[in-house]
N, C-alpha and C positions, 0 to 999 in steps of 0.2 A: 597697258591694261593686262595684256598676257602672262606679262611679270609681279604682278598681283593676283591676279586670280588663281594659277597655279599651284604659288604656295598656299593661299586659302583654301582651294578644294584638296589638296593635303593635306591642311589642317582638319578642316572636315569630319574627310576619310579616317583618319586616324581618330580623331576626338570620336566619333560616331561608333568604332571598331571596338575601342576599350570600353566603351558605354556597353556594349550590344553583351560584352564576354561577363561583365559584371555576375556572378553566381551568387543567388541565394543560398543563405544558410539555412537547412533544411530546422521544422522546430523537433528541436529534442526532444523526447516524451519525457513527463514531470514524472520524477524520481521520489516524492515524497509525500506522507500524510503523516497527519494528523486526524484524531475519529474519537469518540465515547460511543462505547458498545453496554449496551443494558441485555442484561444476563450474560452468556457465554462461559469463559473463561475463568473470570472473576466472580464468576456469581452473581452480581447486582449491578456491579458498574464498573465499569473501566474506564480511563484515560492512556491513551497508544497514542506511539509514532513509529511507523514505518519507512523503511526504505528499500526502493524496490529495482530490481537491476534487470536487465534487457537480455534475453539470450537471443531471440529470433522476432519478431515484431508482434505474434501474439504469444508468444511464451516467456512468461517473466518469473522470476522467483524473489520472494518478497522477506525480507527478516525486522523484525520489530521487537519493542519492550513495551512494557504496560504497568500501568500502577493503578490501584485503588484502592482506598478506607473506610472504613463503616462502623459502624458502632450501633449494632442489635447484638442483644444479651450479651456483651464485651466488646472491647474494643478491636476490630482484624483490621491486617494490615497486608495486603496481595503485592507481589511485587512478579511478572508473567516475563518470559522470553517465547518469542514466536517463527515461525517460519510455516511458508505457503508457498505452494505451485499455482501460476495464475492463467488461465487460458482463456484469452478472448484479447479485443481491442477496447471496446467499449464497454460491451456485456462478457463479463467472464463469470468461468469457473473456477472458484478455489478448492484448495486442495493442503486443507496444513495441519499444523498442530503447537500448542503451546505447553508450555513447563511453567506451573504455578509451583508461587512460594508463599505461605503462610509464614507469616514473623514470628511460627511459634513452633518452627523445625519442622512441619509438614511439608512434603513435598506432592504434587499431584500431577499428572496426563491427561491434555484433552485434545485427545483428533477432531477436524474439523470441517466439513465439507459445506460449500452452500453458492450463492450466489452473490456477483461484485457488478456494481456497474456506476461509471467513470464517465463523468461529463466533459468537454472541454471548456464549460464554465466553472471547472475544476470543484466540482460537488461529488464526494463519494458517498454511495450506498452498500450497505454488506448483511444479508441476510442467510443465515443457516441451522444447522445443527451441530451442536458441539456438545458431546456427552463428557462427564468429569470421572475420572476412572483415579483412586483414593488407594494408592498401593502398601499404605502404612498399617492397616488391618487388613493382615494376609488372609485370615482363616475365614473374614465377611465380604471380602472381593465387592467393596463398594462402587456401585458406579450409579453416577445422577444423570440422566437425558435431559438435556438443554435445551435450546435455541438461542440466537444473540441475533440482535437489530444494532446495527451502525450507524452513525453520520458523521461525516467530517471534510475534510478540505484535503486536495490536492496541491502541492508547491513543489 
């Protein structure tokens, strides 16, 4: 009987020991959106995606493109490259700016600051201020004061 038990409580030990070391894999923070923002950037409406990288667990820096089209008194066609400083976990602070392109050689700058906040039923929210500063008429130093509202999904 001794010569059975032995090796079993061995068996055990060891079965039990590599159970016990098993290490979870911590979850990654999601690295990506999708959103339609009405005003902002684009004026009226956008469609983005984002991708957003990690430097410190509340400090992320975010870069994205954006598209959108419309057709009041002609047809425009916005095509945006973006980037943000993001401060927070859940509820942040952004901190960015975007590069609009008119399909019709205008280029334009809109700095952008406002509020983000990030579900882990992966629903994003983005609310701020984003003025349009219009550097192609130098001598009228055009600028529009904005706001943009966001929704979209986290992946």
């Amino acid at each position: 009987m001794k010569k059975i038990l032995l090796p079993l409580l061995f068996l055990f030990v060891c079965l039990f020991k590599a159970w016990t070391q098993v290490e979870e894999i911590p979850n990654e923070p999601l690295k990506n959106a999708v959103h339609i923002e009405l005003g902002g950037a684009a004026g009226y409406y956008s469609v983005n995606y984002e991708h957003r990288i990690l430097i410190q667990p509340q400090h992320r820096i975010a870069a994205g493109v954006g598209f959108s089209y419309f057709n009041i008194l002609g047809t425009v066609t916005i095509g945006l490259l973006s980037a943000a400083y993001l401060y927070g976990e859940k509820h942040n602070f952004e901190l960015g700016t975007s590069l609009g392109y008119i399909f019709n050689d205008e280029f334009y700058f809109v700095p952008r600051i406002g509020y983000r906040y990030e579900t882990s039923a992966r629903f994003l929210f983005r609310a701020g201020f984003s003025p349009l500063f219009f550097p192609k008429d130098y001598n009228k130093n055009i600028i529009v004061p904005r706001g943009y509202v966001s929704v979209g999904y986290i992946f």
